[in-house]
Steps between C-alpha positions, in 0.01 A plus 500: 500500500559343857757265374706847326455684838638222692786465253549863562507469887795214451684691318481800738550276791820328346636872380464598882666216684781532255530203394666406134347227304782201546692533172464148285737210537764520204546262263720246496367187296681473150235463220531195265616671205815628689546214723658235217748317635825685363795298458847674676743565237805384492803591681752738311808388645398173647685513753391601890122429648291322248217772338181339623688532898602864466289770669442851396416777685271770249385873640156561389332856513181609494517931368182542591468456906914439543475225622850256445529158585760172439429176341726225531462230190628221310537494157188360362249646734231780488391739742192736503469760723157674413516596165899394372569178399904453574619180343873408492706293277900509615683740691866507482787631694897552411739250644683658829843492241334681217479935430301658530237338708125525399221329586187449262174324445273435206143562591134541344286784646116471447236791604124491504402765340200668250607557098194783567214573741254314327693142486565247740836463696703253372885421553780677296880434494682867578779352503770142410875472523825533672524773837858576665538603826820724433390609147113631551534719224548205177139365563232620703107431581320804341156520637321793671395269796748248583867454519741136521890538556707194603665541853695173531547141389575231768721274372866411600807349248750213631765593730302835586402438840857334581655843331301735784306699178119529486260682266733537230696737599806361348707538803804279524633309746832685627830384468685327764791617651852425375668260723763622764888401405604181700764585727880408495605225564634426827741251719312200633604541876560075492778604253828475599725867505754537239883486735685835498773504268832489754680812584863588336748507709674850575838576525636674843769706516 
């Protein structure tokens, strides 16, 4: 009876300084089922920064508190950020000369979640495949809770630094100017002058 009274008077005590309980730390350790080594795949156009080098940049969102953050990855790592599992395989972007210009990446989302109140939580893929930056709508993460979209892939193509363009925005370098027309040709002042033709001679009256 003591023991519930002095729970009681903690309680009361913490509700009166104001004080909210410090919310738990979040999650970040992979579990060993999702955290197989997964091998990059391979290069589309093989050409530009090797796969297992690039680096892309996903938006994660949680629906439930709003909360948005950034994670930067290669292709064949996974990230957990409390309850997703991210893992990437590739990303891709368009060469600087190619239209349009789109940018995707081909990820695996995993959530911990119950199949029903009474069961344990255990980890379920909501989602596997290709997502494009400037075409959302042809594949998207459906899940009440948590949403992935691609926001870039750093990687550059030869000659695109030396051309000025960046992120693939297929800008060209401009063309130079036309050159000016030389001008005519003129005397070398060492030359020596053409002699005046002679005068005729005139008749007087």
């Amino acid at each position: 009876m003591r023991s519930a009274g002095a729970l009681s008077a903690l309680v009361l005590l913490a509700a009166c300084t104001g004080e909210a309980p410090a919310p738990e730390p979040e999650a970040t350790e992979v579990p060993e089922e999702l955290a197989g080594a997964s091998q990059p795949l391979p290069a589309e156009t093989g050409i530009g920064t090797p796969m297992e080098e690039r680096v892309a940049v996903l938006g994660l969102l949680n629906k439930r508190n709003n909360i948005s953050r950034d994670i930067e990855m290669k292709p064949g790592d996974a990230r957990r950020v409390g309850d997703v599992v991210v893992r990437l395989s590739a990303c891709e972007r368009t060469a600087p000369w190619e239209e349009p210009p789109e940018t995707g990446a081909f990820v695996q989302v995993n959530v911990l979640e119950r199949a029903d109140a009474d069961s344990e939580p255990g980890w379920r893929r909501v989602f596997s495949g290709w997502l494009f930056k400037n075409s959302p709508s042809l594949n998207v993460v459906e899940h009440p809770i948590y949403d992935v979209w691609v926001k870039d892939c750093r990687m550059s193509f030869p000659g695109e630094e030396a051309s000025g363009s960046s992120g693939g925005t297929g800008a060209q370098p401009a063309p130079s100017a036309a050159p000016a027309p030389s001008p005519a040709p003129t005397a070398s002042p060492s030359a020596d002058p053409e002699p005046a033709a002679p005068a005729e001679p005139t008749n007087e009256a």
